[in-house]
N, C-alpha and C positions, 0 to 999 in steps of 0.2 A: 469599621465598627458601626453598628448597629445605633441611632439614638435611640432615647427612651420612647417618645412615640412608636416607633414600628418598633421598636420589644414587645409593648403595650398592645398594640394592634395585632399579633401574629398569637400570642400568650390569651388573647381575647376569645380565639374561634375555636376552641378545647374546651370553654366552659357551657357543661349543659345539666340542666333540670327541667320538670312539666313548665306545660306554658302558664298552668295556674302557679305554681309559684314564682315565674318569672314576672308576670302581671303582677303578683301581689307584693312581692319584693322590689318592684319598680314604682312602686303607690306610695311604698313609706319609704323609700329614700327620696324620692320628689318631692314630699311634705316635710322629709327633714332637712332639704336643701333649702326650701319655700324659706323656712324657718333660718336658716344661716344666712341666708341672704340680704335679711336685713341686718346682721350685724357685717360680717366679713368669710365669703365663700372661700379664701384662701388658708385659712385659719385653720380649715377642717384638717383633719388629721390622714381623715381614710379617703378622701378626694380621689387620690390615685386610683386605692383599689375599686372604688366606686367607676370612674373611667374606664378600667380595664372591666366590668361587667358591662358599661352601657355600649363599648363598641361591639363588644359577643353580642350582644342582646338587639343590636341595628341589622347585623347578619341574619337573624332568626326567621325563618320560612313564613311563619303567625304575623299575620298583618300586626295584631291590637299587643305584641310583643314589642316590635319596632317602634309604634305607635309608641309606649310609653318609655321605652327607651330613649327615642328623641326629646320629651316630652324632660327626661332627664339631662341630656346635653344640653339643654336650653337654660336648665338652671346652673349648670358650670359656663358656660361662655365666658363669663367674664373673670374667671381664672387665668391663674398661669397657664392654664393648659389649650388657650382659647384654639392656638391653630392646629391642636390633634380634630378640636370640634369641629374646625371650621373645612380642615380636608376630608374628614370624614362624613360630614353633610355633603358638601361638595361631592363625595365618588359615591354617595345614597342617593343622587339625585339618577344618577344616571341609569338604572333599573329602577325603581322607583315605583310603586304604585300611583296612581294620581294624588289619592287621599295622602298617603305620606308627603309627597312634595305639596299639595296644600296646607298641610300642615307646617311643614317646613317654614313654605311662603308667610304664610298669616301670623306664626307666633315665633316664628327668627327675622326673617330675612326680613321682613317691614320695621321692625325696630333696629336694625343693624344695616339699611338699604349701603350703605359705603361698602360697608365693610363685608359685605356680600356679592359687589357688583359684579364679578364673573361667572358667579353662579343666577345672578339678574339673566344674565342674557346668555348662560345658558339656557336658560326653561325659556325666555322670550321662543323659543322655537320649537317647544314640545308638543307634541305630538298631541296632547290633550289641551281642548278648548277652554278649562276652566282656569289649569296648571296658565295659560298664555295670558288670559284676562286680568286673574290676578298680579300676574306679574309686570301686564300694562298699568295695571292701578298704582302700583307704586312706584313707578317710571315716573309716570304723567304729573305724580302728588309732588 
């Protein structure tokens, strides 16, 4: 049987619209998670279905799609749903633009350094200079 996670994840890569409104539909669900956040991101109702858009939306060919799709995982992390986020960060590192895994680095994994440590050293050996730097910075810290 199947868990929810990978229902979620396989249910994810079927969902498609322009990249303008996946942009734009990623702008206001990260301003209204911003917003839940200070109270309780558990609470939300459409959590899930929001998850099942942002793993389709890490898939998507458009760098500045992924971009704020991450950008959305970031503000669930600390849901029930932490480790769909954190495997699916984790297998986004691995094709990866530079910028996305900067991203990555700078606004997850340096506030999460524990709880990210095998993706720490995974990138400790990426093939990009900048992607390896930052990720000595937060070794070192």
């Amino acid at each position: 049987s199947l868990e929810l996670g990978e229902v979620v994840e396989h249910i994810s890569k079927y969902y498609n619209v322009s990249v303008y409104e996946s942009i734009q539909l990623l702008l206001v669900i990260e301003k209204h998670l911003k917003s839940y956040n200070i109270i309780n991101i558990n609470e939300i109702p459409w959590v899930l279905n929001s998850l099942q858009l942002f793993l389709a939306k890490v898939n998507d060919p458009n760098f500045e799609v992924k971009y704020f799709a991450v950008k959305c995982l970031k503000q669930i992390l600390d849901s029930e749903y932490k480790e769909i986020v954190i495997n699916t960060l984790s297998h986004l590192i691995d094709d990866a633009d530079f910028r996305l895994k900067l991203l990555i680095i700078n606004n997850i994994v340096i506030k999460n350094s524990l709880l990210f440590k095998g993706l720490l050293e995974k990138l400790m050996v990426d093939n990009n200079n900048l992607v390896r730097k930052a990720v000595s910075n937060i070794i070192c810290d």
